[in-house]
C-alpha positions in Angstrom: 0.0 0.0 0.0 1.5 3.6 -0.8 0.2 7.0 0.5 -0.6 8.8 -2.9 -1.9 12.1 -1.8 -3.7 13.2 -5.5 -3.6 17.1 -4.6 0.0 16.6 -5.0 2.6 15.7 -7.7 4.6 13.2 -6.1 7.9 11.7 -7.4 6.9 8.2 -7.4 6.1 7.6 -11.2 5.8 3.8 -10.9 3.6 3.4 -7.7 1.2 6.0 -9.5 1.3 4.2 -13.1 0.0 1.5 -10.5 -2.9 3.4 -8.8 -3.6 5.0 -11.9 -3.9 1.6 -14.2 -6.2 0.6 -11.0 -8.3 3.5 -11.2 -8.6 3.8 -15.2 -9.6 0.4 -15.2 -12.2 0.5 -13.0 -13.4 3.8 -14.3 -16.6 2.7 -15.8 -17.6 0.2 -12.9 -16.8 3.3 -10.3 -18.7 5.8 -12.1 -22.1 3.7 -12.2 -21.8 2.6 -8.4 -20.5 6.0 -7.3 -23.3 7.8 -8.7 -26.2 5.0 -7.6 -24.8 4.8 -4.1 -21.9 7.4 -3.5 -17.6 7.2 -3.3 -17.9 6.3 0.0 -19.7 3.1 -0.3 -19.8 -1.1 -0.4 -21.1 -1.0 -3.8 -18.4 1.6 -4.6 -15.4 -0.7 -2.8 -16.3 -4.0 -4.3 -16.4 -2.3 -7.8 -12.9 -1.0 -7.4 -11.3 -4.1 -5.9 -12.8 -6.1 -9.0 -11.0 -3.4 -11.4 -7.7 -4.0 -9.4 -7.6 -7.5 -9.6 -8.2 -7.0 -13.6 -5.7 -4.3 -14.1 -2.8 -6.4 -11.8 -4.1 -9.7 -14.2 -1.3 -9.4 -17.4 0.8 -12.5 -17.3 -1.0 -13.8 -13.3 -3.9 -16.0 -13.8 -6.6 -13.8 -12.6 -7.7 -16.6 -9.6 -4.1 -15.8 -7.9 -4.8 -12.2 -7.6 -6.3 -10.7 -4.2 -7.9 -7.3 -5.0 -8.2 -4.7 -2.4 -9.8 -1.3 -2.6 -10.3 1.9 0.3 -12.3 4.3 0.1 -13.8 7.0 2.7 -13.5 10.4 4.3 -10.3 11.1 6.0 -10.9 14.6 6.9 -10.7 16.9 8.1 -13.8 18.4 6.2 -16.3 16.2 4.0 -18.1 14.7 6.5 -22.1 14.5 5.9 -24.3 13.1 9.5 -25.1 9.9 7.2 -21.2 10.2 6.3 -19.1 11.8 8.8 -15.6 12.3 8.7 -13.7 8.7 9.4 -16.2 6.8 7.2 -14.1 4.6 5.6 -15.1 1.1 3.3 -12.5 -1.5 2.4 -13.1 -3.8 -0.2 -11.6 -7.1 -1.6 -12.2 -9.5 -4.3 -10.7 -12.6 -4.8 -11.7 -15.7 -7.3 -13.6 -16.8 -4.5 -15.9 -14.0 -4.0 -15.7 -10.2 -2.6 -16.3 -8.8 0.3 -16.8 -5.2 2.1 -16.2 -3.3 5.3 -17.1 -0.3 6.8 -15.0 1.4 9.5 -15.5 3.9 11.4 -12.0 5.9 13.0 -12.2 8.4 15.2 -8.2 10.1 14.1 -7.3 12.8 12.6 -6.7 13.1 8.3 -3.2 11.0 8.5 -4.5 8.5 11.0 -7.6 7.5 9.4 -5.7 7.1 6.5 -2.9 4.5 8.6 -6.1 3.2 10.4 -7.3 2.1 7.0 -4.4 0.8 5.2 -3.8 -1.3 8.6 -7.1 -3.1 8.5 -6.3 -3.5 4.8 -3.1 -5.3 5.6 -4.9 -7.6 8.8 -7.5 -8.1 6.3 -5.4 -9.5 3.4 -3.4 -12.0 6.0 -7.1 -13.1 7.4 -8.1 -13.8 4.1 -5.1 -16.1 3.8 -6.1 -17.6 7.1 -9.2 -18.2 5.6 -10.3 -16.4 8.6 -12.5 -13.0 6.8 -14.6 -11.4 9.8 -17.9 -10.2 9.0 -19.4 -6.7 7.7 -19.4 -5.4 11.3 -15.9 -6.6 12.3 -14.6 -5.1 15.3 -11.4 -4.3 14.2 -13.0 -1.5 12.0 -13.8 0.5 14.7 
């Protein structure tokens, strides 16, 4: 996982050929679920984990690849009350099926943001485990 603040240019021309090929691919899917059920959404998640798995596919046999997507409110504006700041949904598809979690951190911008990309990480080893928690998993709060 890289920290690829999009405000920004950054110096990191590979990692964000990589977020990038991510994003472009799942461009279509994102746009329908974004605008049915919002950014900040399962729907929204599952949609760009599916389009990660397909752009990291050239030359992997697309059943090998584990696909995991974030998206939320970091802060420390763009909070809504059905939304507020440290909304945050993590998504992951795998041959086996996909899967979606919503968090809900209580840190400021850079925290909910290491929050995140932490319960991505425990995720992705629980999934190796065989071990995924449900919807509502504790460690997502």
């Amino acid at each position: 996982l890289t920290y690829v603040d999009f405000r920004r240019k950054h110096s990191r021309p590979h990692s964000r050929r990589v977020v990038n090929g991510a994003m472009e691919t799942t461009k279509a899917g994102r746009l329908q679920s974004k605008q049915k059920y919002g950014a900040v959404s399962k729907e929204c998640v599952i949609e760009m984990a599916r389009g990660v798995r397909s752009a990291l596919s050239g030359g992997f046999p697309l059943d090998s690849i584990l696909g995991i997507s974030i998206s939320g409110i970091a802060g420390p504006g763009g909070g809504l009350p059905e939304k507020p700041v440290g909304t945050v949904w993590i998504g992951m598809s795998a041959a086996d099926g996909d899967w979606a979690w919503k968090c809900c951190w209580k840190g400021d911008r850079i925290k909910n943001k290491e929050d995140s990309a932490q319960a991505a990480l425990q995720l992705a080893l629980r999934y190796l485990q065989h071990d995924l928690p449900p919807e509502t998993w504790p460690g997502c709060q």
